[in-house]
N, C-alpha and C positions, 0 to 999 in steps of 0.2 A: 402506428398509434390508431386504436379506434376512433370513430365518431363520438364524439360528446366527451373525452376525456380534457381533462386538464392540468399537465402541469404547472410547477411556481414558475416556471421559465415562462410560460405560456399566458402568465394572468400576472400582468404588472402591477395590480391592486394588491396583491396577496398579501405582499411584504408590511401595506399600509396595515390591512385587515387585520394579519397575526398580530401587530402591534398594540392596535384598539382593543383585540380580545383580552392580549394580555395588561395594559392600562385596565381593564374594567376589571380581571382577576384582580387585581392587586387593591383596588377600590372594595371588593365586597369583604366584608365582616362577617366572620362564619363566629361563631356564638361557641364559647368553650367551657366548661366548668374546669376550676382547679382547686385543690383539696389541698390541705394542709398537711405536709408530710409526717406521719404515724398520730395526728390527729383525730382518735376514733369521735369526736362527738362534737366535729364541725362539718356538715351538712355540704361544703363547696360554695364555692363564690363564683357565679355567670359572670363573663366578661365579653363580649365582641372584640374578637380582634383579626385586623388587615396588617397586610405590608404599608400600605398607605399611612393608618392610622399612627401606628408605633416604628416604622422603619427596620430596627433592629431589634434583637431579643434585649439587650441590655434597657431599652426604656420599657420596654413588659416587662422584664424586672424590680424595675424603679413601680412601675404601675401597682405590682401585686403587692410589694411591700408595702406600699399606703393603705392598700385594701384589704390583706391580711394580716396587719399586726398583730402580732399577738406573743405570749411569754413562749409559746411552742416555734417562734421563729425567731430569736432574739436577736440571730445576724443579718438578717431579711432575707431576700428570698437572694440565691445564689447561683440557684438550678430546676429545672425543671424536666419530671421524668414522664413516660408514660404510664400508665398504670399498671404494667409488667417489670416495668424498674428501668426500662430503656432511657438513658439521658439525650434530651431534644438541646442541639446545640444550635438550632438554627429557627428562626421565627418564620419559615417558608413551612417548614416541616409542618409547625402548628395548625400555620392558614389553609394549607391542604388539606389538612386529613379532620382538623375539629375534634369534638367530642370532649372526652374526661382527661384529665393531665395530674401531676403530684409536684404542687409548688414545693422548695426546701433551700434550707439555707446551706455552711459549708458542709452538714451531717450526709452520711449515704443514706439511701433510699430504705424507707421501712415499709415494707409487706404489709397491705392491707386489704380487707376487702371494702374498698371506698365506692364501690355499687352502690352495698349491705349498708353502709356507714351514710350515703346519703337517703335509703330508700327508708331506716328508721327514724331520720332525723325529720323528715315527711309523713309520715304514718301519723293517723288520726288518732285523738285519742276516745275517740265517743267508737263503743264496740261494732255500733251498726256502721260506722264507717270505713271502719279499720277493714271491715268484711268485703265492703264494698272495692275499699282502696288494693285490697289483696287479689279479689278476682278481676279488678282491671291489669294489676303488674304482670300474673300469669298470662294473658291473652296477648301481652303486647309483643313484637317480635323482638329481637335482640339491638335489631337498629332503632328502635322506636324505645329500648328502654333509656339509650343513651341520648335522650334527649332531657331525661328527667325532670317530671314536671313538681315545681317548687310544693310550696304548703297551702293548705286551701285556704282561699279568700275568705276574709271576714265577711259579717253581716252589713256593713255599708257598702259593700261594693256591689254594686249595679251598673246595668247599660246607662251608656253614656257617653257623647263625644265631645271629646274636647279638641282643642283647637293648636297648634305648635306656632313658634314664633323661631327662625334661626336667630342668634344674638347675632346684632351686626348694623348694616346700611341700611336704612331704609330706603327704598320695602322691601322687605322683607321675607322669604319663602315661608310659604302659609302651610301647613300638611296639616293634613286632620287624623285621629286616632281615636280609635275607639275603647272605651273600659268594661272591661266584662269580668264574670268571674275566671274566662282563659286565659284572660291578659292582664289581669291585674294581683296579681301573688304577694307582688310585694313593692314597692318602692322602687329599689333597686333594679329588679325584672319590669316595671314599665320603662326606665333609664336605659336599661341594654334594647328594647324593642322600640323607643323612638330614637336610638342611635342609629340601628340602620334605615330609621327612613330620613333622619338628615342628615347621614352620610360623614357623622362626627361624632367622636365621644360623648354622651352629653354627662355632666357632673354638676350643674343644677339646672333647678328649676325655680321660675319666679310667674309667682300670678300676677298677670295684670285686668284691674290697676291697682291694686295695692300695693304691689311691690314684693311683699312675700314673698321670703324662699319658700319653697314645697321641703320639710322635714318630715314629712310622714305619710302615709298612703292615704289616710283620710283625708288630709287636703286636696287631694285631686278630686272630692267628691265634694267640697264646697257651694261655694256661692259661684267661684269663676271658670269662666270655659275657657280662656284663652290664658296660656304663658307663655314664657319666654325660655329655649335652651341654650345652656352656656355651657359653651368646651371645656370650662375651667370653674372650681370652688371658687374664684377670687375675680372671676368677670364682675366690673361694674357696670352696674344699672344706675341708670340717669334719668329724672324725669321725661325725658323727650322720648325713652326708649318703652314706658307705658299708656304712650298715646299713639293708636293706631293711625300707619298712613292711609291716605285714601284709596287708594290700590289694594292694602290690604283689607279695609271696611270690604272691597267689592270680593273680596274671594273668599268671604265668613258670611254666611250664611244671615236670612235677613234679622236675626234677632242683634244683627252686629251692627247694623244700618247705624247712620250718624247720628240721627234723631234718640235713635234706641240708645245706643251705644253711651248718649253724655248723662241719661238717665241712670244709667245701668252704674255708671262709673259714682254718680253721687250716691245711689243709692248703697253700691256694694261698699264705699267709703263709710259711710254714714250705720252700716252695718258690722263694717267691721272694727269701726272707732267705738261701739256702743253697745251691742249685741254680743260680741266676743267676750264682753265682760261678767254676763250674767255667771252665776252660778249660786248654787241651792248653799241655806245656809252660812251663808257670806257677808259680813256688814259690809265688804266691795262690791256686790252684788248690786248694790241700791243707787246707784249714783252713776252720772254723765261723767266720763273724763273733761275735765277741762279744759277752755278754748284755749289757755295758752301753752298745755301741753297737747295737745292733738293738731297744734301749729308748728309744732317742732319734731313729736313722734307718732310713728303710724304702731297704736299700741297690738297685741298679740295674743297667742295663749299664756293660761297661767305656768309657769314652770315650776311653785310650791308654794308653800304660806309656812308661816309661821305663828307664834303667840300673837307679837303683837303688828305682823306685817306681813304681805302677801308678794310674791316677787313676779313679773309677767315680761315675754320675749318683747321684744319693742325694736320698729327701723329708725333711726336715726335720719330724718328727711335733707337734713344739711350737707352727710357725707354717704348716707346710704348704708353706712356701717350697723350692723346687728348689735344690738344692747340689750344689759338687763335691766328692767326698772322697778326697784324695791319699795311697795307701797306702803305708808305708813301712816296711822290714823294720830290726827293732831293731836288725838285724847293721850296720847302716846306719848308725845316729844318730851317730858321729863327722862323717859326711859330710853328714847334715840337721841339725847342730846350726847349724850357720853360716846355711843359709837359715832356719831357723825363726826364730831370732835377728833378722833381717833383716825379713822381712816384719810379725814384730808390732811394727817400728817404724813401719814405712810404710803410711801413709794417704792415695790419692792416689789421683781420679777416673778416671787412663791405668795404673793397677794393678791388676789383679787382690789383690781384698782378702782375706784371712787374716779368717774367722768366728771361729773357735775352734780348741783341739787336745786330742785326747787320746792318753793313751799307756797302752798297756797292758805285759801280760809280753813278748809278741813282735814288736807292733808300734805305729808312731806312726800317729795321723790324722789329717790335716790337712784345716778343714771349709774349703771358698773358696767365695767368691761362684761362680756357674756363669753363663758364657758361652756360647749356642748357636748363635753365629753362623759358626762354623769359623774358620780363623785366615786368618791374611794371603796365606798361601805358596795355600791357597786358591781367594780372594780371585783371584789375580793370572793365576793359570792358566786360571780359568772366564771371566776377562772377557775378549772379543773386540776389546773398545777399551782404550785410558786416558786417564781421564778426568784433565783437570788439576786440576779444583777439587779432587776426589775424594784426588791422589794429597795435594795442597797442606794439605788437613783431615789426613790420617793423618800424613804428616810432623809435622804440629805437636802432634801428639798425641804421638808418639815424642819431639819435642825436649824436650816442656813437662816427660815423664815422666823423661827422660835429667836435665833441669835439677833435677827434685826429687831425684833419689837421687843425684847429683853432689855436690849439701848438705850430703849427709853424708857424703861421700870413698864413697857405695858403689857400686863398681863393678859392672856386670853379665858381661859380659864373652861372653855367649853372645848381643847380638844379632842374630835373624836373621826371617824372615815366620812360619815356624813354632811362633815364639813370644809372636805379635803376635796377639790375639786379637780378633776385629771383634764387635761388640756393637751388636744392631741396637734401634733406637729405636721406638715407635709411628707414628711420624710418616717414618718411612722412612729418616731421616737416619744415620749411623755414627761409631761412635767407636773408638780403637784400645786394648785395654787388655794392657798387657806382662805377664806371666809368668814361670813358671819361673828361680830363683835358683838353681838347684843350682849353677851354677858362680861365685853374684855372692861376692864379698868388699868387707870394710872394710878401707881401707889409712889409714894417719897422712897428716898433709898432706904433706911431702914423699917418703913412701916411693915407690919403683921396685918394681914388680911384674917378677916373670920367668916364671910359669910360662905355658910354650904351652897354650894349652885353646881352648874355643867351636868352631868350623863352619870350615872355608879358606877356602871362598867367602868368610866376611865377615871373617878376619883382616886386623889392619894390619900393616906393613911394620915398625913397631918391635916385635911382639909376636912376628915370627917370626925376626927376627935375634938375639932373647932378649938386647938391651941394658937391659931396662928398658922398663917402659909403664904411663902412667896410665888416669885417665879418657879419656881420648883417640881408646882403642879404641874405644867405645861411639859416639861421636863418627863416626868412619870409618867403622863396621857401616852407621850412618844413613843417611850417603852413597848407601850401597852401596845399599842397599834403597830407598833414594827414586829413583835410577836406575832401577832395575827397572821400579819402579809407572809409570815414566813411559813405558816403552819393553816391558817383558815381560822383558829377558832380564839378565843381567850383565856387569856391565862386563869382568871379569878370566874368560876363560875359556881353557882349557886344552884345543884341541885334540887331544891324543890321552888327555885325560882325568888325566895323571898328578897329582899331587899335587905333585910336586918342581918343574914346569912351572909350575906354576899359582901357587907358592910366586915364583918366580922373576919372572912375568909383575909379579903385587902387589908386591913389596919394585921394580921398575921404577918402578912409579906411574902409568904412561903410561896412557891410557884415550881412547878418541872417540865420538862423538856422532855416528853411521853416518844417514847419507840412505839412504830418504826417513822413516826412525822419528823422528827427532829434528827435521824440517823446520818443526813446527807447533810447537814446544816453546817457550815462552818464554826468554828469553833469563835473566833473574833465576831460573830456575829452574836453567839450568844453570850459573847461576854461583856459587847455593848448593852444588848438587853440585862443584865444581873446590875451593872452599874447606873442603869437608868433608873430602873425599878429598887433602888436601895431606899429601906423602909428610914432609914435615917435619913431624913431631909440634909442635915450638916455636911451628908459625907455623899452626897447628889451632884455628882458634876453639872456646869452649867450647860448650857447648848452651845457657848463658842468654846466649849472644851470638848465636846462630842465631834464639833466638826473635825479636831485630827485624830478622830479615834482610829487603829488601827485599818477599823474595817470600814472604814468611810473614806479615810485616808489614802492608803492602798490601793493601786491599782488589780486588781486578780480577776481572775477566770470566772465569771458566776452562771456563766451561759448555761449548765446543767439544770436540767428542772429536778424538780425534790418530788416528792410523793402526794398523793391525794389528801384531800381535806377528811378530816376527821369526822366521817358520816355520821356518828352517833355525837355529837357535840355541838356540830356546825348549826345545825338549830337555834342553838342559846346568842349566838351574834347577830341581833336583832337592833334594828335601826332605831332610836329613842327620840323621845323627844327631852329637849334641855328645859328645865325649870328656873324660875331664877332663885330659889329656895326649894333643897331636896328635900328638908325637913318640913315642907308645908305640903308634901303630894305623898300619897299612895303609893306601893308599889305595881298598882294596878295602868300609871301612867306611861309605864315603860313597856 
C-alpha cells in the first residue's frame, strides 16, 4: 500500500462520514417542475422535493393532486413519467436526477413537447420582449434550459428584504430573503425558494403583525418585512406567535429593535384597519371601521362589491379563522332585511353560511364563511376542456341546494356562475356553494311572483312575460348553467347583443346541441337539460325531482373530457350584473 492512501478498513470515521453525507442527501430539495399529462396550455408547477420531505412517492402523489387539480386529471395523479414517457416508480429516482417530469393519473403517457408547452406559456407578450426573451432561450445551454425561468415580474416587484419566521417554538429560526425581479415570479416560486432555506415545505405565509395570510405576490411588497412560514394551509396562528421574541428582535436588523418594532406594530395595525379601505369612488371609501368591529376583525382587501354592498377578506381575531365580511350601507337595510332574514334560516353544505352580524349607526356586517376558490363564471372560462363528471358533481350541488330552499317556498331568483362559488378541498376535489340573496324572497305556497329581476341570460320565459312565476325560475337558471359547463357557451344568445332579441330568442324556448361540442355528451345529460329548460313552467320538474334524475342519479364513467369551447361564441358569456328590476336598465348594464 502506498503512503498516504486510505482504505474504509483504515479510517474508522468512514462509516460515520458516508452516513452524514447520505442524511444531508436525503435533506436537500432539488427543485422539479411537473406538467400535466397531454395538457398543452398549463405552463408546470415547481415543487421542491427530498426523501426527507415526502418519504415515499405515494405522498408526492397525494402532494401533486392538490396542486394540480384540474378537469385534465379527474383521477388525480396516479403516475409520474419522465418526459420521454419513462414511468419513475421510485421518489429516489426524482431527488437524484431533478429537472421536468409528466404528472398523470390512471391514462398512459401522452407525447408532448412540454419544453415548447412551458417556453410559450412564458413568452412575453409586448414584441420587444418576446425578442429579447427569444435571444436569451437560444444562448442558454441545454442544462440551463431545464431550469426554466417562470413569467416576468410585475411592476411592484422590487429589491427588498424581508425577513422569515420557522412556525413553531419560540425563538424562532430567523433567515432573511431577498425579493428581486430573479426571485420573485410568482407567489408560489418565492414558497419553493424559502423552502429550501427552512429546510420544509412552506404552504403559507403570514405577516406579522397583522396576521395575514400572504394570497398574492403583492403582499410581500407591503407595509411588513417579517412573516411567519407554515408547513401546512391549516397551521394556527395565535397572537403570541406575532410578537417577536427577544432573541429574535436581536437577529432582525435594527429597524426591528423593541423600541421600533411596538411603533411599527401600532402603526402597520392602524394602517391596516384604515388605509386598506380607501378606494376611489367608493361611499366605503370615507369612513373608519368601527371600534367594535376592528376589536373583533383584523379587516382586509376588497374581494367585490355589489349595488348595494361591498364584500372585504377579514381575520377573525377570537379563532384566527379567515372570513368574509359583507358591507352594507344602513341606507339600505329595507333592501337587506329580506336577505338577512333568509340566510339565518338556512344551513346548508351548497350555501354559503351567515357566521354572525352586526349593526352599527351607518352600517350592517354580515360575517360569512369565506370561499377562495373564485366562482363558477370563473371556473368555466379558465377550463380549456369539460369535464362531464366535473360538470355532473356541480349540477347536483346546485340541485341538492335549489331543493333545500324550495322547502321553504325561498326563492333565489338570481341564479347565475357568478354566484356559484367553488370551494376547493385538500384532496383536490370541489364543491359548489350558492351565494348572494339580495334578490331571493319568501312567497306563500300558492302565491305568483311578478317582479322582473336576476341576469337575462338565465331568465325564464314566464318571469319575462310577467304572468306570474314560482320556484321554477331557479329550476330553468340550472339548466341554463349546466349547458354551459358542459359545452362553454349559452344556449340563448343574441347576436347583435340586444336585450329585447335575446328576451325573444328565451320566451321561444328553442335551443341545440351544435356539433362537434356536444358529440361526446351523454345523452341523460341532455335530456336533463331539455327537461329543465321546458318552456312550460306546469310540466318543469322540481329540483327534488332532478335529484334522481338518471344522470344525477347514476353512477357512470364521465372521466372523458369532451372537446373545446366554442371560440366564436364563448365571447357572449359575460359576467352581468343583477338588477332588482330588468325592466328599469338598459341593455348597456350587462
Amino acid at each position: 500500500m502506498s503512503k498516504g492512501t486510505c482504505t474504509p478498513e483504515a479510517s474508522p470515521s468512514s462509516g460515520a462520514l458516508s452516513r452524514c453525507l447520505s442524511r444531508s442527501a436525503s435533506r436537500r430539495a432539488n427543485r422539479c417542475r411537473f406538467y400535466r399529462n397531454g395538457d398543452i396550455h398549463y405552463g408546470g408547477y415547481q415543487l421542491p422535493v427530498s426523501l426527507e420531505r415526502y418519504g415515499n412517492i405515494e405522498n408526492l402523489y397525494n402532494e401533486l393532486t392538490s396542486q394540480l387539480a384540474s378537469s385534465s386529471l379527474p383521477s388525480g395523479v396516479r403516475a409520474i413519467y419522465s418526459l420521454k414517457g419513462e414511468e419513475i416508480t421510485s421518489l429516489t429516482e426524482i431527488c437524484q436526477s431533478g429537472g421536468s417530469f409528466v404528472a398523470a393519473g390512471k391514462e398512459p403517457f401522452k407525447s408532448c413537447d412540454y419544453l415548447q408547452i412551458f417556453s410559450s406559456c412564458s413568452r412575453p407578450k409586448n414584441p420587444h420582449a418576446r425578442a429579447l426573451f427569444k435571444s436569451m432561450s437560444t444562448s442558454l445551454s441545454p442544462s440551463q434550459k431545464n431550469l426554466h425561468s417562470p413569467l416576468p415580474s410585475s411592476e411592484f416587484v422590487r429589491p427588498r428584504i424581508i425577513f422569515i419566521l420557522s412556525h413553531g417554538n419560540r425563538p424562532r429560526k430567523v433567515c432573511r430573503f431577498v425579493l428581486n425581479k430573479k426571485t420573485a415570479h410568482s407567489l408560489e416560486d418565492v414558497k419553493d425558494k424559502i423552502s429550501e432555506t427552512v429546510d420544509f415545505a412552506v404552504r403559507k405565509l403570514v405577516a406579522v403583525p397583522t396576521g395575514m395570510m400572504v394570497t398574492k405576490l403583492e403582499d410581500l411588497f407591503d407595509t411588513a418585512y417579517t412573516f411567519i412560514a407554515c408547513p401546512s394551509i391549516r397551521s394556527k396562528i395565535i397572537p403570541r406567535d406575532l410578537k417577536l421574541h427577544k432573541d429574535e428582535i436581536k437577529a432582525l436588523p435594527n429597524r426591528h429593535s423593541n423600541a421600533q418594532s411596538r411603533v411599527q406594530r401600532k402603526s402597520s395595525l392602524r394602517e391596516f384597519n384604515t388605509g386598506s379601505l380607501t378606494r376611489h369612488n367608493s361611499e366605503y371609501g370615507s369612513f373608519m371601521w368601527p371600534k367594535s368591529i376592528r376589536a373583533q376583525f383584523m379587516m382586509g382587501e376588497r374581494l367585490g362589491d355589489g349595488h348595494f354592498a361591498e364584500v372585504r377578506r377579514a381575520v377573525d381575531k377570537r379563532n384566527h379563522e379567515d372570513v368574509a365580511v359583507k358591507v352594507i350601507d344602513i341606507k339600505n337595510l329595507k333592501v337587506a332585511e329580506q336577505e338577512i332574514k333568509i340566510m339565518k334560516r338556512i344551513v346548508h353544505p351548497n350555501v354559503v353560511r351567515l357566521l354572525e352580524e352586526h349593526q352599527t349607526k351607518h352600517h350592517i356586517y354580515l360575517i360569512l364563511e369565506l370561499i377562495t376558490g373564485g366562482d363558477l363564471y370563473d371556473f368555466i372560462t379558465q377550463s380549456e376542456v369539460h369535464c362531464q363528471e366535473q360538470a355532473c358533481q356541480f349540477t347536483y350541488n346546485l340541485a341538492n341546494a335549489l331543493h333545500y330552499l324550495h322547502s321553504f317556498r325561498i326563492v333565489h331568483r338570481d341564479i347565475k356562475p357568478e354566484n356559484l362559488l367553488v370551494h376547493y378541498y385538500p384532496d383536490g376535489s370541489k364543491r359548489l356553494k350558492l351565494c348572494d340573496f339580495g334578490l331571493a324572497t319568501v312567497k306563500s305556497k300558492y302565491e305568483k311572483l311578478v317582479q322582473l329581476c336576476g341576469t337575462p341570460t338565465y331568465a325564464a320565459p314566464e318571469m319575462i312575460t310577467g304572468r306570474g312565476y314560482d320556484e321554477g325560475v331557479d329550476v330553468w337558471a340550472l339548466g341554463v348553467i349546466t349547458y354551459i359547463m358542459l359545452c362553454g357557451f349559452s344556449p340563448f344568445i343574441s347576436d347583435s347583443g340586444s336585450e329585447e332579441e335575446l328576451f325573444h330568442i328565451i320566451m321561444n324556448g328553442s335551443f341545440e346541441f351544435p356539433s362537434p361540442y356536444w358529440d361526446d355528451v351523454d345523452m341523460d345529460a341532455q335530456d336533463f337539460i331539455i327537461i329543465t329548460m321546458q318552456k312550460d313552467c306546469d310540466r318543469r320538474p322540481t329540483a327534488g325531482d332532478l335529484l334522481n334524475h338518471k344522470w344525477l342519479d347514476s353512477p357512470k364513467d364521465f372521466c372523458r373530457e369532451l372537446g373545446p369551447k366554442m371560440k366564436t361564441n364563448i365571447g357572449q358569456l359575460n359576467p352581468a350584473r343583477s338588477m332588482p328590476s330588468l325592466t328599469e336598465t338598459s341593455s348597456d348594464s350587462y
